[in-house]
C-alpha positions as CSV (number, residue, x, y, z in Angstrom):
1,X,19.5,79.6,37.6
2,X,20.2,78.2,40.9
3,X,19.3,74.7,41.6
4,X,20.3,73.4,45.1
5,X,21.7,69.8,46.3
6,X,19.3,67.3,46.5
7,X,18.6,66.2,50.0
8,X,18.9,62.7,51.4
9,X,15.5,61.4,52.5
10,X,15.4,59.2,56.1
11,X,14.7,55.9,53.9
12,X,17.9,56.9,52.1
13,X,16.3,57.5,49.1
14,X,16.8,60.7,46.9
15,X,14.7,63.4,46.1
16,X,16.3,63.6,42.6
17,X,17.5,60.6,40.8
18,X,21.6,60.6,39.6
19,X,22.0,62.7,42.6
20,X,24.3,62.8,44.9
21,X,24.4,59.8,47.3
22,X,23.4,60.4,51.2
23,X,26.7,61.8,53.3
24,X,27.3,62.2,56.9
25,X,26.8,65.9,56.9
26,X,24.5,66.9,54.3
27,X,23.6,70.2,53.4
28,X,19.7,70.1,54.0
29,X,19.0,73.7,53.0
30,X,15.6,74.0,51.0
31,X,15.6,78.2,50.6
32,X,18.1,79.0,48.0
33,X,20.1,82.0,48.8
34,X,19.6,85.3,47.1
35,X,22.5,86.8,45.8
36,X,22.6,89.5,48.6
37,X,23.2,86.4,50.8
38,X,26.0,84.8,48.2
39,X,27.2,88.5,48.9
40,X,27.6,88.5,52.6
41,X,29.1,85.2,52.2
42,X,32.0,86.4,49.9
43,X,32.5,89.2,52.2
44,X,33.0,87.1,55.3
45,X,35.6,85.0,53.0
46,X,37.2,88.0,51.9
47,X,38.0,89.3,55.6
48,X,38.8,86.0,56.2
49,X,41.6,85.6,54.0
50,X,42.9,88.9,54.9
51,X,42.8,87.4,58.6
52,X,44.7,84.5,57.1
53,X,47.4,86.7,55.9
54,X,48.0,89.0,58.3
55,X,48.3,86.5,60.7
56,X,51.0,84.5,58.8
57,X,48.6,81.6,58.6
58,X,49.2,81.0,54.7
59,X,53.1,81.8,55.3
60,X,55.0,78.5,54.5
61,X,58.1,78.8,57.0
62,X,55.2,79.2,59.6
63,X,53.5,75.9,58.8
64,X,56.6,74.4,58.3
65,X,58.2,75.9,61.8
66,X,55.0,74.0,63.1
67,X,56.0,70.9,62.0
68,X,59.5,71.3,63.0
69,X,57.9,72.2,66.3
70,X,60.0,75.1,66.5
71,X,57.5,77.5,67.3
72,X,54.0,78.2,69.1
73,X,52.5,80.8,66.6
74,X,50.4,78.0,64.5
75,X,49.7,75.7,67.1
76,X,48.4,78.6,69.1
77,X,45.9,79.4,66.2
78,X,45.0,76.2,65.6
79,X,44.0,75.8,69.4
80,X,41.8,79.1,69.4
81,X,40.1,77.8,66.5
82,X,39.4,74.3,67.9
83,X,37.7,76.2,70.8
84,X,36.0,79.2,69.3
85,X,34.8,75.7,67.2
86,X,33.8,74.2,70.3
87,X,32.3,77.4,71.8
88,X,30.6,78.4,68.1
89,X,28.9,74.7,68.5
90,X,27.6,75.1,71.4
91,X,25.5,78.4,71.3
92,X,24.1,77.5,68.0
93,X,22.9,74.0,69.7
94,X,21.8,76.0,72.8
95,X,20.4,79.4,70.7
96,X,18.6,77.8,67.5
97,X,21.1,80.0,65.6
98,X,19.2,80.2,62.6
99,X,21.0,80.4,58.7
100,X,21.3,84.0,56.8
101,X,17.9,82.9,55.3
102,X,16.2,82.1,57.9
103,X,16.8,78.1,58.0
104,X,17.5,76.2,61.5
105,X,21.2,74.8,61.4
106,X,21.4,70.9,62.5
107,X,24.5,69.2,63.2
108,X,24.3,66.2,62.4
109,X,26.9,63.9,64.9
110,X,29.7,61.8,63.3
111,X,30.8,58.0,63.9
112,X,34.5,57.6,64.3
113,X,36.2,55.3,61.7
114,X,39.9,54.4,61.1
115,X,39.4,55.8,57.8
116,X,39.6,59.3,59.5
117,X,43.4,58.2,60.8
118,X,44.2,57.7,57.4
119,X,42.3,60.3,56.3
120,X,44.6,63.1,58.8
121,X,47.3,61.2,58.0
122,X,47.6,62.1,54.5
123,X,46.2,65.5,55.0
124,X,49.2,66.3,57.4
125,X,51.7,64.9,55.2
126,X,50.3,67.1,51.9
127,X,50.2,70.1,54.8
128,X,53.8,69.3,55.4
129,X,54.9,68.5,52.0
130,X,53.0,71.9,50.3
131,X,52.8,74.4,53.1
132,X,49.1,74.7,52.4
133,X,46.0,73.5,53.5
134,X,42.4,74.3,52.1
135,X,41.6,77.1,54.0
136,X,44.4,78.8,52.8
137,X,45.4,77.9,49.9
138,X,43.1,80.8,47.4
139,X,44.4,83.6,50.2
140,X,48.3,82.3,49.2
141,X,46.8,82.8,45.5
142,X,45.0,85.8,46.2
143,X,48.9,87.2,47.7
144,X,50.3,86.1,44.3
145,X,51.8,82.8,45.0
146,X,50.8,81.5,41.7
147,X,52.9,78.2,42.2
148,X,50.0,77.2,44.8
149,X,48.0,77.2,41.7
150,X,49.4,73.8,41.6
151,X,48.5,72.7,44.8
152,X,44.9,73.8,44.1
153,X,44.9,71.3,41.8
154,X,46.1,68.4,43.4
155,X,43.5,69.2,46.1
156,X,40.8,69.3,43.3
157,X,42.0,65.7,41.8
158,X,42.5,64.5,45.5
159,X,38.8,65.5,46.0
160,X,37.7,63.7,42.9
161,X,39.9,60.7,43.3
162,X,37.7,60.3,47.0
163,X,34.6,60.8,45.6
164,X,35.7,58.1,42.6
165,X,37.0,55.7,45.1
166,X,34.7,56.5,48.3
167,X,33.1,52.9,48.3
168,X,36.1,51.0,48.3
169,X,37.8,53.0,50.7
170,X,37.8,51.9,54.8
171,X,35.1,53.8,56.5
């Protein structure tokens, strides 16, 4: 059965005790979605990833071209992202986009903090190091580059490690 996140309270207390503590950007969604939803969902990651791979997003000479600034193709993706981002923002703030069930969607606005440097720094240097960044990495799986399996994994324990460590780390 599904159960979803507890949500943070304004006092900072939780609805459910043991639960997860309160973030920057949580997930306030009370309506569970309905498996048709889920459904729509996987679709929309499905074409994504098959956006990601035709578009040589997930290739690793690409990323690592990028990083050897030998060529435009990446950065030029990244920068239509960053402002179809900025655009996508922007009409939901202006619209009241609403979620697939029926939910408003609040953005919740960040505070800077050098842990964020840090933060992108590492992330660049496993992105250079792997050829593979989140996003991509289950559409290199799902092209058969098993060996990203690894990297999966690494991202997993990197995840955890975070999570372990997140109070004594500089925020």
């Amino acid at each position: 059965m599904f159960h979803p996140l507890p949500t943070a309270q304004p006092t900072g207390q939780l609805t459910q005790p043991g639960s997860l503590p309160d973030c920057d950007a949580p997930n306030n969604q009370s309506i569970p979605e309905s498996w048709i939803g889920n459904l729509k969902y996987l679709l929309v990651g499905v074409i994504f990833g098959v956006v990601f791979v035709k578009a040589e997003i997930i290739s690793w000479f690409r990323i690592q071209e990028m990083f050897r600034f030998d060529s435009f193709h990446m950065y030029g993706v990244i920068g239509s992202a960053v402002v179809v981002g900025l655009v996508s923002v922007q009409l939901i703030r202006r619209f009241n986009v609403k979620t697939l069930s029926g939910e408003a969607v609040q953005i919740t606005p960040k505070a800077f903090n050098k842990g964020q440097v840090y933060g992108g720094l590492l992330f660049g240097l496993g992105w250079a190091i792997t050829g593979a960044c989140p996003g991509p990495l289950f559409a290199q799986i799902g092209s058969g580059y098993a060996v990203v399996g690894v990297t999966l994994l690494s991202a997993l324990a990197g995840t955890w490690l975070y999570g372990y460590f997140q109070q004594k780390l500089p925020h």
